[in-house]
C-alpha positions as CSV (number, residue, x, y, z in Angstrom):
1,X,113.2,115.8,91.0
2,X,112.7,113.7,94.0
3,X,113.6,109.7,92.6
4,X,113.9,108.5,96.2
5,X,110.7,107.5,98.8
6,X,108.3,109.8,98.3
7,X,108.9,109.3,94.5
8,X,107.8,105.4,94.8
9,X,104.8,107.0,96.8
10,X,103.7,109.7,94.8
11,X,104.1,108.0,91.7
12,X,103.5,103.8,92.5
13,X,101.4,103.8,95.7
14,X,98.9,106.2,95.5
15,X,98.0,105.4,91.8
16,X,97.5,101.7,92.6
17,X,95.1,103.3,96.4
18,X,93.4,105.6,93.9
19,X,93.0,102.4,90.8
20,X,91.9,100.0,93.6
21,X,89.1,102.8,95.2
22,X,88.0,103.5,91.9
23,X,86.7,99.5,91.7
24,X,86.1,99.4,95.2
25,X,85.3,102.3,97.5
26,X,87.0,101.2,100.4
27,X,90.1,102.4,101.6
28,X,90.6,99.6,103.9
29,X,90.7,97.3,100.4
30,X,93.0,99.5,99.1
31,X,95.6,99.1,101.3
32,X,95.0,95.1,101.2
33,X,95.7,95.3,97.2
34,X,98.1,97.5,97.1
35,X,100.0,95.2,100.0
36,X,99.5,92.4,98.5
37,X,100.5,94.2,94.6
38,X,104.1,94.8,96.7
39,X,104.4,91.6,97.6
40,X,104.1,90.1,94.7
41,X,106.5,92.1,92.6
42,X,108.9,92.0,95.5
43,X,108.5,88.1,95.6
44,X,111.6,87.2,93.5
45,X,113.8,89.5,95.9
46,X,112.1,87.7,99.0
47,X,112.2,84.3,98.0
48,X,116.4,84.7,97.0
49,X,116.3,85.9,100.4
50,X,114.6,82.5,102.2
51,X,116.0,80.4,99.9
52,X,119.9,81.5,100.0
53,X,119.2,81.4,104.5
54,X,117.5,78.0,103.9
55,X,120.5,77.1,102.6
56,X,123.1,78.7,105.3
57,X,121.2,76.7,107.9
58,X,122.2,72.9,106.1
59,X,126.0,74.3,105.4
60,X,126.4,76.4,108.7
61,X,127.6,72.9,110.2
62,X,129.7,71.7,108.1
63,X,130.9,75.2,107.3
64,X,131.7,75.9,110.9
65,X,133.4,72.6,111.4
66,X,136.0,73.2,108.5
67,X,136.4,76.9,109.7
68,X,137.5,75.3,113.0
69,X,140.0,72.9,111.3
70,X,141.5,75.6,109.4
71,X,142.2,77.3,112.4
72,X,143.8,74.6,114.0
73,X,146.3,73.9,110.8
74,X,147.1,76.9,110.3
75,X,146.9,78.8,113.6
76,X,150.8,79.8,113.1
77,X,150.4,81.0,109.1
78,X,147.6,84.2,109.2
79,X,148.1,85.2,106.3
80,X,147.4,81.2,104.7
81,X,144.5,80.6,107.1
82,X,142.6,83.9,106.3
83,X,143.1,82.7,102.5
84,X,141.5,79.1,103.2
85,X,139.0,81.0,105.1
86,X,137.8,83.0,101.8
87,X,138.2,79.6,100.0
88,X,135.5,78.3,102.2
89,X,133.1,81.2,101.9
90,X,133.8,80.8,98.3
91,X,132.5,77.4,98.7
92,X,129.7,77.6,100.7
93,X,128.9,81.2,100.3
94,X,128.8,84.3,102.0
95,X,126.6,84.1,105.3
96,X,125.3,87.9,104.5
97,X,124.2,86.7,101.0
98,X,120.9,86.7,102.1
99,X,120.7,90.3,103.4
100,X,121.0,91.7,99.8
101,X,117.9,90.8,98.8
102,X,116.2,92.4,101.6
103,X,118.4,95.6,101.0
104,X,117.1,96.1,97.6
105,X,113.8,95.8,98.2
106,X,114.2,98.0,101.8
107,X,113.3,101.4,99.9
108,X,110.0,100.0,98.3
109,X,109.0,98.4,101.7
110,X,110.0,102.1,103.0
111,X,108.1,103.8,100.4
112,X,105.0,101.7,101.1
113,X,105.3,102.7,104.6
114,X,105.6,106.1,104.3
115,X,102.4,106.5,102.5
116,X,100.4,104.3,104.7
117,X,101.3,106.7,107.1
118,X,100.1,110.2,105.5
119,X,97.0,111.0,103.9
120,X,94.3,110.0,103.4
121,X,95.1,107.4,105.9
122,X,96.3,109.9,108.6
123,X,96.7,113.3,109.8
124,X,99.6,114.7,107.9
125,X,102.2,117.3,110.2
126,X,103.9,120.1,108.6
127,X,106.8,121.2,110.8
128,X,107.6,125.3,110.7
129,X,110.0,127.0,112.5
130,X,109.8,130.4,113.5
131,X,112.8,132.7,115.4
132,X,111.2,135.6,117.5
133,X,113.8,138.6,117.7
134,X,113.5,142.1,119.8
135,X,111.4,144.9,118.7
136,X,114.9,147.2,118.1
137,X,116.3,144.6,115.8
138,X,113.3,144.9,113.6
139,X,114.9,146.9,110.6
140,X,117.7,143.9,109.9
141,X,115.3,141.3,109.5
142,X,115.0,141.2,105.6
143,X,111.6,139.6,104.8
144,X,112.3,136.1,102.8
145,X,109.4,133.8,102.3
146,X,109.5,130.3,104.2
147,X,108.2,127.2,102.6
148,X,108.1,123.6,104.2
149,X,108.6,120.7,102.2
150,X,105.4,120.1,100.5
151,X,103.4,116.9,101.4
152,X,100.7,114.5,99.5
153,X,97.0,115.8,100.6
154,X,93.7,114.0,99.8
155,X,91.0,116.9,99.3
156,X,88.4,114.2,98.0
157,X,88.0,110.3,97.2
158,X,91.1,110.2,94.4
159,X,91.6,113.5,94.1
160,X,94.8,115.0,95.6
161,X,97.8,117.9,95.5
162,X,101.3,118.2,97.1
163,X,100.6,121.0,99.7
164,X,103.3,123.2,101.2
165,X,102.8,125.4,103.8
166,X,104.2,128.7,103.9
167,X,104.8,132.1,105.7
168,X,105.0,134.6,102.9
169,X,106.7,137.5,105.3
170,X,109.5,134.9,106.1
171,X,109.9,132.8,109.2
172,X,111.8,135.7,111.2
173,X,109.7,138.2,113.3
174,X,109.9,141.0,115.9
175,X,108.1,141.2,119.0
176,X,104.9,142.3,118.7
177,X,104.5,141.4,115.0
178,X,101.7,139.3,113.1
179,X,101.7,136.8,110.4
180,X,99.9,134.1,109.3
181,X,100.5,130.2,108.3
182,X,98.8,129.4,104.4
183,X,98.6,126.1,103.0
184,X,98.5,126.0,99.2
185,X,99.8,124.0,96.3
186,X,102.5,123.7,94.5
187,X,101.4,125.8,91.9
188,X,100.1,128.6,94.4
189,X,96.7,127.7,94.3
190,X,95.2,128.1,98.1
191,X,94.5,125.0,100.4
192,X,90.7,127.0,101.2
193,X,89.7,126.9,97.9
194,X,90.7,123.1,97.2
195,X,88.4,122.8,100.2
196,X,85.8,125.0,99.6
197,X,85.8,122.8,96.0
198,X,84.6,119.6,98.1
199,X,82.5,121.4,101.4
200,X,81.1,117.7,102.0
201,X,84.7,117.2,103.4
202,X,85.9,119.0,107.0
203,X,89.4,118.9,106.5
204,X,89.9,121.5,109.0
205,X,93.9,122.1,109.8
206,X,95.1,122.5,113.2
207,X,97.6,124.5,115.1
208,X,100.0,123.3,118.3
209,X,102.9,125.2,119.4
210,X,105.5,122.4,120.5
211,X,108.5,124.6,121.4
212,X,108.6,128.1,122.6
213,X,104.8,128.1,123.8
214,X,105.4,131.7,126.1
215,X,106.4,133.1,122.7
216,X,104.4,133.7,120.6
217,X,100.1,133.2,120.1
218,X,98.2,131.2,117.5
219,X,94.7,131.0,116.5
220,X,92.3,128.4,115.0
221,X,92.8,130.2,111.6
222,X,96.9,130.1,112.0
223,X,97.8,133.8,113.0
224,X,100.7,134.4,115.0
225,X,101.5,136.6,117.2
226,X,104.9,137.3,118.1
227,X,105.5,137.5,122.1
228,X,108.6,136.8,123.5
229,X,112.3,136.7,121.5
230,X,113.3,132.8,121.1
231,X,113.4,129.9,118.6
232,X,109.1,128.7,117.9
233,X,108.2,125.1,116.7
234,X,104.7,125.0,115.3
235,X,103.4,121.9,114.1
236,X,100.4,122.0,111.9
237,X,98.1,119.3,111.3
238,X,95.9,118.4,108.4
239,X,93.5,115.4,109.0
240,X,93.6,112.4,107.0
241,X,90.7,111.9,104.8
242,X,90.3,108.5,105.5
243,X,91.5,108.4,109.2
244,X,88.1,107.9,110.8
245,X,86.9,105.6,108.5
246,X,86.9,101.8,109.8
247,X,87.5,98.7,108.0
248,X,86.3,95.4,109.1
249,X,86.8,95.2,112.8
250,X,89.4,98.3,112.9
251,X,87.1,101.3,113.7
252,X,89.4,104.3,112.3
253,X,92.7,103.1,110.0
254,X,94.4,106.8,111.3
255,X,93.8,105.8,114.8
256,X,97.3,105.3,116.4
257,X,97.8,103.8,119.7
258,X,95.8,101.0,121.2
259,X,95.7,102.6,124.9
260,X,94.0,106.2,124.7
261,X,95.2,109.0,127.5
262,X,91.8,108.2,129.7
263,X,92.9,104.8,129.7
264,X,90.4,103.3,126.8
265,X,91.5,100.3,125.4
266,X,90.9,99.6,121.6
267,X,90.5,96.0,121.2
268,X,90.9,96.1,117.5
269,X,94.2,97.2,117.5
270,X,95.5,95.1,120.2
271,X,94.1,92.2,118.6
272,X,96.3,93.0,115.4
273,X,99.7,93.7,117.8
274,X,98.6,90.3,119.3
275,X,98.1,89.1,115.4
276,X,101.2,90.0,114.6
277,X,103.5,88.8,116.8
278,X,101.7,85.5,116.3
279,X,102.6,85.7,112.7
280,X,106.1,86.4,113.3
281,X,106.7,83.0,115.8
282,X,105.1,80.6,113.2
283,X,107.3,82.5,110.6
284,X,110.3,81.8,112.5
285,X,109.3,78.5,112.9
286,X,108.7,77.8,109.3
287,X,111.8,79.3,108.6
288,X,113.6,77.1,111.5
289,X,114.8,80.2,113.0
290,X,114.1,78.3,116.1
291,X,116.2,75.5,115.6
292,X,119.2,77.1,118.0
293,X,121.0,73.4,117.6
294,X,120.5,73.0,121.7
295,X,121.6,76.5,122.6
296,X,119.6,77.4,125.7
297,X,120.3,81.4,125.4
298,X,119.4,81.5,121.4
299,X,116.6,79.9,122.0
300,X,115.1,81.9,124.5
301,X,116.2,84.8,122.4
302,X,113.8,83.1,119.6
303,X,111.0,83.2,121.7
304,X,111.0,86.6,123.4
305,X,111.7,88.2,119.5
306,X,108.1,87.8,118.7
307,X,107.1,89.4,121.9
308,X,109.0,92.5,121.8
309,X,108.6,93.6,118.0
310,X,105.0,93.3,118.6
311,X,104.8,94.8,122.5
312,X,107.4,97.7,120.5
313,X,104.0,98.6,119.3
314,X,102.4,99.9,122.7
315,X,105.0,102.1,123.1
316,X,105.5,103.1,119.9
317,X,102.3,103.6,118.4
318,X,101.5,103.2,114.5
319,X,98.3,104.2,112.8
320,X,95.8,101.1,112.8
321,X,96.1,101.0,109.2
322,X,99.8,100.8,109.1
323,X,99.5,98.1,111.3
324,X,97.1,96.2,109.1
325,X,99.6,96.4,106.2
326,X,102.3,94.6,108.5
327,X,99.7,91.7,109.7
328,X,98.9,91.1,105.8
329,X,102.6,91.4,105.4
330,X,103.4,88.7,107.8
331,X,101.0,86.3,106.6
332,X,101.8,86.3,102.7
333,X,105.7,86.1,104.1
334,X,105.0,83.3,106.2
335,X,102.4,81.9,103.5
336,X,105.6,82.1,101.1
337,X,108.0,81.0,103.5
338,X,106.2,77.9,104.0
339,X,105.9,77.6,100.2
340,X,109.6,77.6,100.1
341,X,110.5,75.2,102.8
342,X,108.5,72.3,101.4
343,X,110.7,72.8,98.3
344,X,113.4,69.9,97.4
345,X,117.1,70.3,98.4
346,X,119.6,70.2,95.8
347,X,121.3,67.3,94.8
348,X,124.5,69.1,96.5
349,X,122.8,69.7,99.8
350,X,120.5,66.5,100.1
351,X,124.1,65.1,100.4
352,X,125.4,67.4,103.4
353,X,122.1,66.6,105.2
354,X,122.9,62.8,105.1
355,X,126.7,63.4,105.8
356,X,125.3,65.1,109.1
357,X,122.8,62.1,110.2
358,X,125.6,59.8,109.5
359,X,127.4,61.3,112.0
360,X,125.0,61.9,114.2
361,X,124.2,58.4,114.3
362,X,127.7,57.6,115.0
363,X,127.8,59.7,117.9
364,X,124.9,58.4,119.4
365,X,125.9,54.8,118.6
366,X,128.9,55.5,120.4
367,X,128.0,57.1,123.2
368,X,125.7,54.5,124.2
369,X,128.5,52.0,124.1
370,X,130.5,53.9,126.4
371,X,130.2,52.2,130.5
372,X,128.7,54.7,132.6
373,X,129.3,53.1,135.8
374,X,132.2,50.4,136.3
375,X,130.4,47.3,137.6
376,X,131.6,46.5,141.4
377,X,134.4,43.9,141.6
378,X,133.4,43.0,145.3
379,X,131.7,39.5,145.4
380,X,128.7,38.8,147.5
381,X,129.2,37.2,151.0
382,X,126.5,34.6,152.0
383,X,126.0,34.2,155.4
């Protein structure tokens, strides 16, 4: 049994998309709830996470500063300095800390994702590959049936089945022989009769040969013909129930790309690519990722970040309603990440802050009593 990804999706996320539409009929609502559900139970994880980098940022000074003197004493002893080094860590803690908490809560965030992506929300691709052989080698292929991995299909509003598809002849043919693609369930119950079950839905499957296209022929109705001996990619397609279905402003939550071949431009999903890297900056900012301590080159890498995770979205194109998840993600981490920040130092680290403007305001003080210029010794002449 599958405990990994799609087991957080098959058996977390689409129960809390089917709960939600039962109240609501609105998939667009769904995947607000059951973002926001997510969130909520990963909030412990997150918060350790802000919290334990708030923290690096008030040491990271002081931490630095004793690494450096450590160094310098004991630049002649390794073996002692790389000791006091691990008593400092030990201290102050572990810089990567905060990437644990983030780690554990990766394969939910993953699992999330994943369904978002698939159906009903999108198309769904089943991958099957086929290896054409000559006509004379026909009596050593021994007919084995092929099955792809089988996928989470909507049929109806709340109603769905893990469909495989398979080539019951095997995935090996000669030249000049036929077969034919079938989608059915687990249990071996056709895909055309789950349709035929709910006519008021056109979940009509598609065919596209993506390697080997002078090799073999397929129909609407996934019949292949074998042509030509070579490896065959044939990537079939079942539509996402929900894919065409808008939500607020987004006209179709399976749409993916916000530039369309003909050059059509959908606003709505530029506006949330636009959204989202907006998010991200006053996230950062809340956070005080941005405070680079006066380094020119960090902080210019703290800019551009927002830009390119968000532009990564032209050129790598996500369905619109995988994109909506990731604005409402933003804004309840930067909603909670602003929650955080106003929070009170500890006792410990209110005191490290004041060390620091201490000697801040020493420097300062005693830079401006340093001369500048050294006053001319040359009197005036009169006259």
């Amino acid at each position: 049994m599958d405990f990994g990804i799609g087991f957080l999706s098959n058996n977390v996320m689409l129960p809390i998309i089917d709960f939600f539409y039962g109240i609501v009929p609105s998939y667009g609502l769904a995947i607000v709830a059951l973002t926001l559900i997510i969130r909520f139970a990963l909030y412990p994880l997150s918060a350790g996470s802000i919290r334990s980098m708030r923290r690096m940022r008030v040491v990271q000074p002081l931490m630095q500063k004793r690494m450096a003197e450590i160094k310098e004493r004991y630049k002649d002893e390794p073996q002692k300095q790389q000791e006091e080094m691990v008593n400092v860590q030990k201290e102050f803690g572990n810089p990567l800390a905060g990437c644990l908490p983030l780690l554990l809560q990766m394969p939910v965030l993953l699992a999330l994702f994943a369904t978002l992506r698939g159906s009903p929300f999108a198309g769904v691709n089943y991958s099957v590959n086929l290896q054409v052989l000559p006509s004379e080698q026909i009596e050593r292929i021994q007919p084995q049936a092929f099955a792809t991995s089988p996928q989470n299909i909507y049929v109806a509003d709340g109603e769905h089945a893990r469909i495989t598809a398979i080539l019951p002849s095997g995935n090996k043919l000669a030249v000049g022989e036929t077969t034919k693609i079938q989608y059915q369930t687990l249990e071996g119950k056709p895909f055309q009769v789950l349709l035929a079950e709910h006519p008021e839905n056109k979940l009509i499957p598609q065919w596209k040969v993506i390697k080997g296209e002078d090799r073999v022929k397929i129909d609407a109705e996934g019949n292949i013909e074998a042509l030509q001996p070579g490896d065959v990619t044939i990537q079939g397609t079942i539509p996402g129930l929900a894919a065409d279905k808008g939500f607020l402003f987004i006209d179709a939550l399976g749409r993916v790309g916000a530039i369309d071949p003909d050059g059509a431009i959908h606003w709505d999903i530029v506006s949330m690519i636009v959204f989202f890297g907006i998010s991200l900056y006053v996230s950062q900012l809340l956070s005080g990722q941005n405070s680079s301590g006066g380094n020119p080159q960090q902080e210019t890498v703290n800019k551009i970040t927002p830009v390119i995770f968000s532009g990564m979205f032209l050129f790598f194109p996500l369905p619109a309603g995988v994109l909506m998840y990731m604005v409402i993600g933003n804004i309840f981490q930067t909603i909670q990440t602003y929650i955080l920040s106003r929070e009170p130092l500890s006792e410990e680290l209110q005191k490290i802050v004041a060390t620091q403007e201490k000697e801040k305001e020493a420097a300062a003080a005693e830079q401006k009593t340093l001369p500048f210029e050294p006053k001319s010794s040359k009197k005036k002449t009169t006259g």
